[in-house]
Backbone bond lengths (Angstrom), bond angles and torsions (degrees), N, CA, C in turn:
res aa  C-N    CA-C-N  psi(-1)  N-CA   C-N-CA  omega(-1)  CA-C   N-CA-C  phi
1 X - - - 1.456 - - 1.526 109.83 -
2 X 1.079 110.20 161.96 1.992 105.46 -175.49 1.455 103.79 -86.58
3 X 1.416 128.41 -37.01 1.197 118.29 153.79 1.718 134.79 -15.63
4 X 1.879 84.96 -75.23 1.791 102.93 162.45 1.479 110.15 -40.19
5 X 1.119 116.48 -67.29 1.916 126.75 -178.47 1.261 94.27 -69.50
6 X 0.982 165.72 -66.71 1.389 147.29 -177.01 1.657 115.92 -37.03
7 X 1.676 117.28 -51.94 1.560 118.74 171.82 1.541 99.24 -88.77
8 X 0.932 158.11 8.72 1.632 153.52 116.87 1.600 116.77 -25.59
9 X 1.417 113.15 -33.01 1.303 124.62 -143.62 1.424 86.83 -101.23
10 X 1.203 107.86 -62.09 1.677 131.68 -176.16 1.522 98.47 -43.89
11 X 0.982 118.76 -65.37 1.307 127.80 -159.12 1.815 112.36 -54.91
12 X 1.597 106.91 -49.74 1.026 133.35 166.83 1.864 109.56 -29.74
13 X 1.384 92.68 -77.84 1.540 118.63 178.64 1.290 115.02 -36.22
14 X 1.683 112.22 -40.41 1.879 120.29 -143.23 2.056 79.25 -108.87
15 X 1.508 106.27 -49.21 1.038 88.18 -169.95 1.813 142.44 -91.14
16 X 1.552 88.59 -7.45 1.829 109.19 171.32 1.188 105.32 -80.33
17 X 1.631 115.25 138.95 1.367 140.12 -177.79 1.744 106.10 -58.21
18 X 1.595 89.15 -29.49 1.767 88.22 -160.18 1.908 94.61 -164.10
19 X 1.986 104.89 88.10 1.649 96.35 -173.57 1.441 93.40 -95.27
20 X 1.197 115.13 151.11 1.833 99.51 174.71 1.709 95.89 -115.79
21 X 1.283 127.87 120.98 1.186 154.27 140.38 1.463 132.28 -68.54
22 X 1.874 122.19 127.58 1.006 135.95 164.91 1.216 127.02 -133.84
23 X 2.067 114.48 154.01 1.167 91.41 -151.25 1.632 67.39 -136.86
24 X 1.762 127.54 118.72 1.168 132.05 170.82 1.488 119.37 -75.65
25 X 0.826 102.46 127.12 2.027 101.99 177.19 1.391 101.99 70.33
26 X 1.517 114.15 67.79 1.577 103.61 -176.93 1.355 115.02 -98.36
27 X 1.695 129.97 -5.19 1.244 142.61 -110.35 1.190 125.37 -8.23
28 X 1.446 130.03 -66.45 1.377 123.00 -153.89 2.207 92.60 -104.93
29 X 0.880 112.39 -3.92 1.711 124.92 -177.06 1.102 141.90 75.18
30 X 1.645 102.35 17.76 1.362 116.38 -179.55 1.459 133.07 -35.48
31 X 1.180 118.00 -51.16 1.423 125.35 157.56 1.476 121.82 -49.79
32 X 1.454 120.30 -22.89 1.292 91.99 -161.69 1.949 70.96 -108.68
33 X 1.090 151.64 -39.28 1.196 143.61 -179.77 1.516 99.16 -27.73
34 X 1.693 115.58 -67.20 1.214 127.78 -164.51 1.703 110.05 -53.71
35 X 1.172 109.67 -47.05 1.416 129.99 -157.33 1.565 90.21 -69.24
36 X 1.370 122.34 -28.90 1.559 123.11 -151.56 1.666 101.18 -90.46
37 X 1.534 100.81 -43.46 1.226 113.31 -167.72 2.081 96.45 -68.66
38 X 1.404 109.57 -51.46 1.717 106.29 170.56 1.422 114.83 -44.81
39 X 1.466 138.08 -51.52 0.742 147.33 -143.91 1.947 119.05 -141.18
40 X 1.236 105.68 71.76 1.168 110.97 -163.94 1.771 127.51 -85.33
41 X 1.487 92.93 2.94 1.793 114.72 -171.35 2.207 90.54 -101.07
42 X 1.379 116.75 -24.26 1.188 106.70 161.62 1.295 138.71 -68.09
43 X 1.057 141.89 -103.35 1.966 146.62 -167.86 1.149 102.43 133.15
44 X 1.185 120.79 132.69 1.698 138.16 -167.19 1.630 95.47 -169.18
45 X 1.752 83.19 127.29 1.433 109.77 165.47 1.672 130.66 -142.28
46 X 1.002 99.18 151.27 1.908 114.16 -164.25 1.308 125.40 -80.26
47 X 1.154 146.21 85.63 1.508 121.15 179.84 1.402 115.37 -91.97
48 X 1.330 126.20 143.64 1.366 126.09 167.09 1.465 118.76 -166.26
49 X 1.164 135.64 145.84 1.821 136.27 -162.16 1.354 102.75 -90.55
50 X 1.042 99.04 -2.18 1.511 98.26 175.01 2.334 131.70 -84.25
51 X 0.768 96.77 95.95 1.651 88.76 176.81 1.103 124.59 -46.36
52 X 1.377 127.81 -55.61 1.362 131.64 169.84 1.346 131.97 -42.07
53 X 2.112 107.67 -45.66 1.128 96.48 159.09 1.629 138.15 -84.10
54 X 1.300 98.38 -37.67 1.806 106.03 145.85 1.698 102.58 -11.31
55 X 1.214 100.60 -105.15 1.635 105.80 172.73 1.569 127.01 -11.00
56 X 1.311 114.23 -43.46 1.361 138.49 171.04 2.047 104.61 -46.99
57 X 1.430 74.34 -79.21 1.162 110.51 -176.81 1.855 112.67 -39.33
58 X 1.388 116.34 -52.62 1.289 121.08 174.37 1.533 122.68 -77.99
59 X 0.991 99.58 -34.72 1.369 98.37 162.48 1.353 133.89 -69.56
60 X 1.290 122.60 -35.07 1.995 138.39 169.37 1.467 84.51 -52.58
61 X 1.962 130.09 -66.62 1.225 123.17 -173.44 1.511 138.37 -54.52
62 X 1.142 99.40 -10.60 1.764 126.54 176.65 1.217 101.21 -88.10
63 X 1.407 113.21 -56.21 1.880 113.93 -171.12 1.577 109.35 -62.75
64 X 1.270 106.13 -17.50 1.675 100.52 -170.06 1.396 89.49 -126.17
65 X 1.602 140.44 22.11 1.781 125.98 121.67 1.703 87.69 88.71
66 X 1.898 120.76 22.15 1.529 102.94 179.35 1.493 106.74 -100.14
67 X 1.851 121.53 108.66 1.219 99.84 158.93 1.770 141.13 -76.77
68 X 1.058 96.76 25.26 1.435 116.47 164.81 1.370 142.35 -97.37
69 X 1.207 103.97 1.64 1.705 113.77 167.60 1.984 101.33 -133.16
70 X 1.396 103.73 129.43 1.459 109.36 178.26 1.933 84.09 -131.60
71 X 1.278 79.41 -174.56 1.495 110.29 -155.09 1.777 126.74 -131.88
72 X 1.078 133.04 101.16 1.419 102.54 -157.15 1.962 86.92 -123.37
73 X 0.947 94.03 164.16 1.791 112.49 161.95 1.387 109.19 -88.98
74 X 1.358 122.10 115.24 1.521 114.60 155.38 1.592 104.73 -168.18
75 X 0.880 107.07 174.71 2.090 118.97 -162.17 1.664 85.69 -100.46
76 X 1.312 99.37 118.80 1.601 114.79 173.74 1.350 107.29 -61.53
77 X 1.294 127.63 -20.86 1.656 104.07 -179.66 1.669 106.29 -96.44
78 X 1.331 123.88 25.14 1.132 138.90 171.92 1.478 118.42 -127.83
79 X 0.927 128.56 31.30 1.690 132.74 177.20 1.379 136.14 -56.73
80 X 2.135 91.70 -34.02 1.686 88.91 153.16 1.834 127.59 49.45
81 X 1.700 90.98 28.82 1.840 110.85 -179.32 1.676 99.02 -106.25
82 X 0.889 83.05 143.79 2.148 88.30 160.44 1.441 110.96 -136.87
83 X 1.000 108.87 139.98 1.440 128.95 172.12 1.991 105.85 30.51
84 X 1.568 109.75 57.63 1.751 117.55 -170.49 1.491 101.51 -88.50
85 X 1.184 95.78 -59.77 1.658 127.75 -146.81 1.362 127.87 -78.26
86 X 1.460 144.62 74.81 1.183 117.33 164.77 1.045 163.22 7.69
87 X 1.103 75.02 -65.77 2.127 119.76 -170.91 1.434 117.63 -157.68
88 X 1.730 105.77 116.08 1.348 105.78 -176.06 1.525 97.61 -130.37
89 X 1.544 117.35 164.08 1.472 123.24 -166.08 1.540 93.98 -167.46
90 X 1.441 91.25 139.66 1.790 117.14 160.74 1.718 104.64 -125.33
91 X 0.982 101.95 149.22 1.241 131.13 162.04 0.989 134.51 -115.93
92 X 1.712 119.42 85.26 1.605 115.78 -176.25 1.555 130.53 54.68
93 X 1.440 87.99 37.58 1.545 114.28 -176.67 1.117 118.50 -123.23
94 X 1.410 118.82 -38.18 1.748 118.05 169.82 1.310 120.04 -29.01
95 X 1.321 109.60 -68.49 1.407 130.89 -179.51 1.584 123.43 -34.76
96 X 1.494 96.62 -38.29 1.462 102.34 178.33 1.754 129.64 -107.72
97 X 1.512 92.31 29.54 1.699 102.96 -178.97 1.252 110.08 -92.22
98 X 1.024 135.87 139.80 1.609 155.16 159.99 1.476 90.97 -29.21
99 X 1.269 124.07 -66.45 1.461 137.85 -177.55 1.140 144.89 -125.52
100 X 1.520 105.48 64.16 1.618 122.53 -155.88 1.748 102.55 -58.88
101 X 1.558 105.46 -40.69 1.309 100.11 -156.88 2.134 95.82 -64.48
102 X 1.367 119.06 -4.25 1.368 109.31 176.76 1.434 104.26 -85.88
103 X 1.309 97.08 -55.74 1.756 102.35 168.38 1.201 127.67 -12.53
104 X 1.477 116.67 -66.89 1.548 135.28 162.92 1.405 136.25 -33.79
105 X 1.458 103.50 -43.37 1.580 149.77 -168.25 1.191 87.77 -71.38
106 X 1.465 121.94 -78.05 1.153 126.30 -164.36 1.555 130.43 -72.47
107 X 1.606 104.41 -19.76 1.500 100.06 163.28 1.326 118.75 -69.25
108 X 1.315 102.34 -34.17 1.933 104.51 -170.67 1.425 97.91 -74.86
109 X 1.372 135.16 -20.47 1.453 122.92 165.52 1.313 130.85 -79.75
110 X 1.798 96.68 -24.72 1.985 99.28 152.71 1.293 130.77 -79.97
111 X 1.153 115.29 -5.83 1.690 126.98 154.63 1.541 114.60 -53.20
112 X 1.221 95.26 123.71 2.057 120.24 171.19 1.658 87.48 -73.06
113 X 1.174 118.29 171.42 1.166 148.67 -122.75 2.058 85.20 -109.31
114 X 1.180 155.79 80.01 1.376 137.76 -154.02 1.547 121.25 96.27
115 X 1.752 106.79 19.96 1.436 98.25 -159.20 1.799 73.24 -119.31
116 X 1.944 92.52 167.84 0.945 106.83 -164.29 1.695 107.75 -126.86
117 X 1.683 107.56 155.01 1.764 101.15 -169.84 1.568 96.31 -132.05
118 X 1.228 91.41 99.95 1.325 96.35 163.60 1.724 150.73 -70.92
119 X 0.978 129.75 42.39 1.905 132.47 -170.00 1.691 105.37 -74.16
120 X 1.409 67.59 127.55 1.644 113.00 176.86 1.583 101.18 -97.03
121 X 1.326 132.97 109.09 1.143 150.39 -177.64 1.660 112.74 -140.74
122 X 1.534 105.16 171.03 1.826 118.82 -156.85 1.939 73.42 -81.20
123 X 1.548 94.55 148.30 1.385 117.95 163.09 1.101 113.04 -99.00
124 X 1.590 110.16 109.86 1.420 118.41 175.25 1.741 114.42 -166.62
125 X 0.954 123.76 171.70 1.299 122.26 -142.11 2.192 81.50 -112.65
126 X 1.579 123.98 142.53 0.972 121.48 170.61 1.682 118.46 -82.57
127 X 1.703 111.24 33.25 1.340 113.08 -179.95 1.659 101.17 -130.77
128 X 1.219 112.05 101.42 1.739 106.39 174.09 1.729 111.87 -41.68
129 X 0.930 116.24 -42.72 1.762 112.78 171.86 1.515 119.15 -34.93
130 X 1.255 83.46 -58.87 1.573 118.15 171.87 1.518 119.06 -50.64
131 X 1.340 144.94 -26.51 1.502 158.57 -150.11 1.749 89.06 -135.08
132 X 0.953 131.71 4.99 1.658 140.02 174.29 1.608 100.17 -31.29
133 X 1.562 100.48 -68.15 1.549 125.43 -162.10 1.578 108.91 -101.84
134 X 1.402 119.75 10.50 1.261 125.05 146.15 1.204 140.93 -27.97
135 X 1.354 137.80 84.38 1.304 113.44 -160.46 1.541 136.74 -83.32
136 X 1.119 97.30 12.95 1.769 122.57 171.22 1.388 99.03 -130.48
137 X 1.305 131.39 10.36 1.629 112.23 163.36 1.502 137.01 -57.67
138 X 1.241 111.77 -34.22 1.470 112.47 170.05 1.457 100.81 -75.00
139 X 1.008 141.08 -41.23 1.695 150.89 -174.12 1.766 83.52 -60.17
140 X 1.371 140.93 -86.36 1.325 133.42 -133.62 1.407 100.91 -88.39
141 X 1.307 108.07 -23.07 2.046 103.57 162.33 1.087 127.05 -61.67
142 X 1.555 110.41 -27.84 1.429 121.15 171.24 1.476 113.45 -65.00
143 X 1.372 101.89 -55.46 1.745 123.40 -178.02 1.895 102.50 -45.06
144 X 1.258 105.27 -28.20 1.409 97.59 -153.18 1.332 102.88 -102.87
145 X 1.329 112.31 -19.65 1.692 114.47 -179.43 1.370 92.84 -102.51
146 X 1.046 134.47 -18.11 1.601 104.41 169.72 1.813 118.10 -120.38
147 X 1.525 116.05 30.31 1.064 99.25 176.28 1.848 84.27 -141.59
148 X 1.485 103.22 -47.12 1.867 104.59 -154.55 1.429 123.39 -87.93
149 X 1.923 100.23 -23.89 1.648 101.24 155.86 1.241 113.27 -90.23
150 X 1.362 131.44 -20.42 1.680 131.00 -174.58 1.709 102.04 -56.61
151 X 1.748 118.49 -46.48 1.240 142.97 -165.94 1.385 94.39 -68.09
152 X 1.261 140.65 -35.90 1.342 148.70 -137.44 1.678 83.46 -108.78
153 X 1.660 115.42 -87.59 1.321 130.94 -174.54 1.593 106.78 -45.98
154 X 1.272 140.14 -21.92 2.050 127.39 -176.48 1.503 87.57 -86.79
155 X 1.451 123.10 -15.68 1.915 112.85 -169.04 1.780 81.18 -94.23
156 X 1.161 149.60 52.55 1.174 110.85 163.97 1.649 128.45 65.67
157 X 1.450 117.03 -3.04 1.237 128.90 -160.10 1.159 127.20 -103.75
158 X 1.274 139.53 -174.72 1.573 132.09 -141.20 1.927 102.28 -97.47
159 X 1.492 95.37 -4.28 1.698 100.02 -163.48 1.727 123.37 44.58
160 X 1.632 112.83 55.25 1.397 96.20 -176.40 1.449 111.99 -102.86
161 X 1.352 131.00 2.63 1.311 109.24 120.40 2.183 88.08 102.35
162 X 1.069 109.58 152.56 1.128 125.45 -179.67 1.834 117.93 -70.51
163 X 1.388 104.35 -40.65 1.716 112.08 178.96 2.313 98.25 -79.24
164 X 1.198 108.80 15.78 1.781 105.71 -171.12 2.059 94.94 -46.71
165 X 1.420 116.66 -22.47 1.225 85.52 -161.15 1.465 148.30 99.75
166 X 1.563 114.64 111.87 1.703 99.30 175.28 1.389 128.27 -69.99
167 X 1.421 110.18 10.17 1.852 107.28 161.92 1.215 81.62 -100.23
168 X 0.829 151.39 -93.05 1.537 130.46 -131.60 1.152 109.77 -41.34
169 X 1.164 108.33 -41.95 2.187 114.61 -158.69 1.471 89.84 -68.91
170 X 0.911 114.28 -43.01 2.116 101.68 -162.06 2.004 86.55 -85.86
171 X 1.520 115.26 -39.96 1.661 85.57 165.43 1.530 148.70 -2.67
172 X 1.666 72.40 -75.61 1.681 124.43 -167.26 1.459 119.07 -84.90
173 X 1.296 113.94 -25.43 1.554 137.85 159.50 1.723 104.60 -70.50
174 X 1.240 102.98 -66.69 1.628 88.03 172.42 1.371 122.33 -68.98
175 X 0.934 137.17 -34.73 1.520 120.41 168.75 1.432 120.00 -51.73
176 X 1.326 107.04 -14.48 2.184 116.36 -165.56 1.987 83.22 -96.42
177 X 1.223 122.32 15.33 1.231 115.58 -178.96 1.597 122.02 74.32
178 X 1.136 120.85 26.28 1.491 134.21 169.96 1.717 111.18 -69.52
179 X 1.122 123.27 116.22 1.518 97.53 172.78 1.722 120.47 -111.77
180 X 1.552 117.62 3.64 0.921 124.59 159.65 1.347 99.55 -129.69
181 X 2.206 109.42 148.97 0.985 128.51 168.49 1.126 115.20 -126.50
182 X 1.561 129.85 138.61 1.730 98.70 166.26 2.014 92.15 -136.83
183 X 1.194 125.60 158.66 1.084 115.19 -171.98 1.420 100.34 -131.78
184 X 1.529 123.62 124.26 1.439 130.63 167.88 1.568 129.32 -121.24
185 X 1.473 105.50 178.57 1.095 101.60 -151.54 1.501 92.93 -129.75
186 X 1.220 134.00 156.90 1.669 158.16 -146.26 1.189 103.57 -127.48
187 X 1.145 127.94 105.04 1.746 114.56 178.31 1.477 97.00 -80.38
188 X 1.691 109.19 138.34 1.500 139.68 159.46 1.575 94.11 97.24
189 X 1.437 127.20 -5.70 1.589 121.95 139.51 1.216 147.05 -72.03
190 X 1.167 136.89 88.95 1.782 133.24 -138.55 1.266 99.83 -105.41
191 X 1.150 123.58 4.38 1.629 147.09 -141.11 1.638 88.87 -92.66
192 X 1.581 93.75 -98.44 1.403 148.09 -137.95 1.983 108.05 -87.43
193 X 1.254 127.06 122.99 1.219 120.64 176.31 1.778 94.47 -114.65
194 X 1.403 109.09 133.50 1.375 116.92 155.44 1.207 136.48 -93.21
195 X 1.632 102.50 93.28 1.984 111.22 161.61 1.487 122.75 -40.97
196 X 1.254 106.33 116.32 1.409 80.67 169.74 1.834 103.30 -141.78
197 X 1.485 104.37 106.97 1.277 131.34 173.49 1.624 150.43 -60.76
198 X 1.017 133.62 133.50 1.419 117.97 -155.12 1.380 97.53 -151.13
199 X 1.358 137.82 135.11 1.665 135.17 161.67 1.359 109.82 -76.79
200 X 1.704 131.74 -24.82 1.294 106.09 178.93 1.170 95.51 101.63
């Protein structure tokens, strides 16, 4: 239940000497600012290709004095970690990588041995038939053909686009070497489906 994984998470955080946390494609680093300031016996770090938000990002962590969340620049489908991470999380970022299916790859290879990857992605079914009675479907088809495959397709990229779907994601999750998936749902979020991943 996400509950269960939600106090899994907690517990982790409050009760390890030293959890190391990442949050891929975070832009500006809100989560891990937040997460740092809750939880200050953990370590949380940011990746994103972006400078500006980088910048963002280090500075919110300076103003609020946490040496526990840093920040680095680097292209998520290049992460190039082995066995770092605890706990890793995207937020509505998969969708819009040039190369998610590396993306994927590479978190489950920065995963410690029992660690868990959490993505937060659009809830929607990978069958347009299927998203009929959607009630943001015309809204996130729009979103996705003109902002999240356009973003995907000018990088050279796979264009998979914001509507990809919970078959695709556990697909595409298992091929990156995931061997459990379970996907939930947030009451009063109509948005957002939560992956929540495990190698086994």
């Amino acid at each position: 239940m996400a509950e269960e994984f939600a106090e899994r998470m907690l517990r982790t955080m409050n009760e390890a000497a030293v959890a190391l946390m990442v949050s891929v494609g975070h832009r500006t680093g809100l989560f891990d600012v937040m997460a740092g300031t809750a939880f200050p016996r953990s370590r949380f770090t940011g990746f994103d290709f972006s400078p500006e938000g980088i910048a963002a990002a280090r500075a919110e962590a300076s103003r609020l004095g946490l040496p526990n969340a840093r920040f680095e620049e680097r292209d998520a489908a290049r992460l190039d970690e082995t066995a770092r991470f605890d706990f890793v999380t995207t937020f509505d970022s998969v969708h819009d990588q040039a190369r998610p299916d590396l993306v994927l790859a590479g978190i489950g290879a920065a995963l410690r041995p029992g660690g868990v990857y959490l993505c937060v992605d659009t809830s929607a079914s990978s069958q347009v038939a299927e998203n009929l009675d959607h009630p943001l479907g015309p809204f996130l088809y729009t979103v996705s053909c003109m902002h999240c495959m356009t973003v995907s397709l000018a990088d050279g990229g796979m264009g998979l686009g914001a509507m990809w779907g919970e078959q695709t994601a556990r697909r595409m999750l298992s091929e990156a070497g995931f061997t459990s998936v379970e996907a939930r749902r947030i009451d009063g979020d109509i948005v957002n489906a939560y992956f929540i991943a495990t190698k086994g």
